[in-house]
N, C-alpha and C positions, 0 to 999 in steps of 0.2 A: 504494500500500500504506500501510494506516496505520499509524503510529507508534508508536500504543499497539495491539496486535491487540486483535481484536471477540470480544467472547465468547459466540459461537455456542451451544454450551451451558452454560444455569447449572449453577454447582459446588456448589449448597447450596440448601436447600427453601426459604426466603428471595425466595431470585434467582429459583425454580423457579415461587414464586406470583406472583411480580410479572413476570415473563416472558408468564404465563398473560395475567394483567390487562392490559398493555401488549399483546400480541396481537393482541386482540378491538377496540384501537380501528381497527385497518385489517389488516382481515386478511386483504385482497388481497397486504397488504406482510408481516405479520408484524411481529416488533418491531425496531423500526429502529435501523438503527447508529448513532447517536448514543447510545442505551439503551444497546449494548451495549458502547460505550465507556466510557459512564457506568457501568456494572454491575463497573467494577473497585472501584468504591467504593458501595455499596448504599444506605448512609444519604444518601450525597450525593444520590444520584441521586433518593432519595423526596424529598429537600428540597427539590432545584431542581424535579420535577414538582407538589410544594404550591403552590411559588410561581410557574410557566409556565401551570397549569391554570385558573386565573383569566382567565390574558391571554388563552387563545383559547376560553373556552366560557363568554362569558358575563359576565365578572365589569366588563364597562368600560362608560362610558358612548359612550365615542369608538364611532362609526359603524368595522365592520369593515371596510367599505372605505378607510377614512381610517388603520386600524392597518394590513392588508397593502397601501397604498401605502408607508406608512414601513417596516414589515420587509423588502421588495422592494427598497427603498431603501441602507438599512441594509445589507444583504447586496452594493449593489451598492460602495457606499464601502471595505468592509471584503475584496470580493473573497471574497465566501462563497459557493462553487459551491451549497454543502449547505443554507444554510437559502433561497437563490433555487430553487432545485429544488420543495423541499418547501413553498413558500410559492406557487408558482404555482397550484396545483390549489387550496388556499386563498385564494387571490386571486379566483380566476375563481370559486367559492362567494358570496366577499363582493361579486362582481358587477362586475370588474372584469375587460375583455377581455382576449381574446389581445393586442391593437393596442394596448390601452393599458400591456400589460405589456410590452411586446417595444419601446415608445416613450418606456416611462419612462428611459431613458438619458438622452435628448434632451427631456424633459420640456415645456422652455421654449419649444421650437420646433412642439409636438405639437398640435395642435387637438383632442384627447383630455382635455385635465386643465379644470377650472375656476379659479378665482383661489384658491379653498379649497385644491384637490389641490397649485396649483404653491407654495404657502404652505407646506402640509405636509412637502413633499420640500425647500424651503430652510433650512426649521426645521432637519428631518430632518440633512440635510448638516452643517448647525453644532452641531446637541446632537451628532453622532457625530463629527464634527473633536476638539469643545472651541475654535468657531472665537470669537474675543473681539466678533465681532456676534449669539453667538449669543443674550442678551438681548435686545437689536434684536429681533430676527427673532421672538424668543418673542412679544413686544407686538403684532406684526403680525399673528400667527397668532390671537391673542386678539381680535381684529375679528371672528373667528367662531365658535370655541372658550371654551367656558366655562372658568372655574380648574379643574374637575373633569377636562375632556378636555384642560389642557394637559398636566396633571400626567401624565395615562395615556398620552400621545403621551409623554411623556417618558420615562417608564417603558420603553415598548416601545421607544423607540430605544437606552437604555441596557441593559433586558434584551439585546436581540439583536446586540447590538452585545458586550456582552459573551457571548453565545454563539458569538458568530465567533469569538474570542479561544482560544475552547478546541475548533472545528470547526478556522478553517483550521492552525493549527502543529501540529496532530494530524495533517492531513491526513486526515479521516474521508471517507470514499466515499460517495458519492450511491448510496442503494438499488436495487440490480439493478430489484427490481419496481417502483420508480417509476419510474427512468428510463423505463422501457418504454412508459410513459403519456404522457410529456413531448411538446410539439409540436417537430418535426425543428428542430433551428438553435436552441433555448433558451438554450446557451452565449453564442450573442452577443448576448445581452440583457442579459447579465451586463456 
C-alpha cells in the first residue's frame, strides 16, 4: 500500500485534462501511479514531465539502449521495483533482450554486454553511489562516449536515481496492467 494514496480520480478540471493527456500514452495501462502520486501536486508533476519527456522521446544523443541499460541499472542499485518494471518493456523497445535484462545483475560475468555496455553499468554504479572512482570510471567511458552522451548518461543516472528516491519511500505499486505483461520471475532480476 502506498504511502501517499493514488488519486484515482482527478478532483479539479486541471488534473481532469492532464489525466486525459497522460492516458492516451498507454492506454493499455491508463495513467500510471507514479502520475497519480504525483497529481497530489499538479504543477510539480507538469514540471518533472517537461523535464522526463526529453529523456525518453527523443531529446538524447546517447543510443536508447545505452540509456535503458543504465535506468535498468539505476533501479537495480536503488532497489526500485517500479521504475525496473516499467523500464523492461522499454528496454526490450530499445533492443535489449529478455537475457540480457534478466543478466544484467551479473553483468561482468554475462556474455551478453560489450566492453561499451559493461563500461556503462560501472559508470552507472559510481554516478549513483557518488562512488570517489566515479571520475575514473567517467574517462573510461569516454573511450567511447562523446562529452554530449557522457553528460546524458549522467543525467539519466541522476534523473532516475532521483526518481527512486520519491518511488521506493513512497512505496508506489507496480501497475496492475503492466505487471500482467511482465515475463514470470522479473522480480529477481531486480
Amino acid at each position: 500500500m502506498p504511502v501517499i494514496p493514488l488519486i484515482d480520480e482527478p478532483d479539479s478540471e486541471e488534473l481532469r485534462e492532464l489525466y486525459e493527456r497522460l492516458s492516451q500514452n498507454l492506454p493499455e495501462i491508463g495513467v500510471l501511479n507514479i502520475f497519480k502520486v504525483m497529481a497530489h501536486n499538479p504543477q510539480l508533476l507538469r514540471g518533472w514531465l517537461r523535464m522526463a519527456t526529453p529523456l525518453l522521446a527523443g531529446g538524447l544523443t546517447l543510443s536508447p539502449r545505452l540509456r535503458e541499460i543504465a535506468i535498468l541499472r539505476v533501479a537495480q542499485v536503488c532497489g526500485s521495483e517500479y521504475e525496473f518494471a516499467h523500464h523492461i518493456r522499454i528496454a526490450q523497445q530499445a533492443g535489449l533482450s529478455e537475457d540480457e535484462i534478466a543478466s544484467l545483475q551479473n553483468y561482468d560475468e554475462s556474455d551478453h554486454f560489450s566492453d561499451l555496455d559493461r563500461a556503462v553499468v560501472r559508470y552507472t554504479d559510481a554516478a549513483a553511489n557518488l562512488s570517489p572512482d566515479a571520475v575514473d570510471v567517467a574517462r573510461e567511458v569516454k573511450r567511447w562516449l562523446s562529452d554530449r552522451e557522457l553528460l546524458e548518461l549522467s543525467f539519466c543516472v541522476g534523473h532516475w536515481g532521483m526518481l527512486a528516491r520519491v518511488l521506493v519511500p513512497l512505496e508506489v505499486p507496480v501497475d496492475d496492467a503492466l505487471e500482467a505483461t511482465l515475463p514470470e520471475g522479473w522480480r529477481e532480476w531486480l
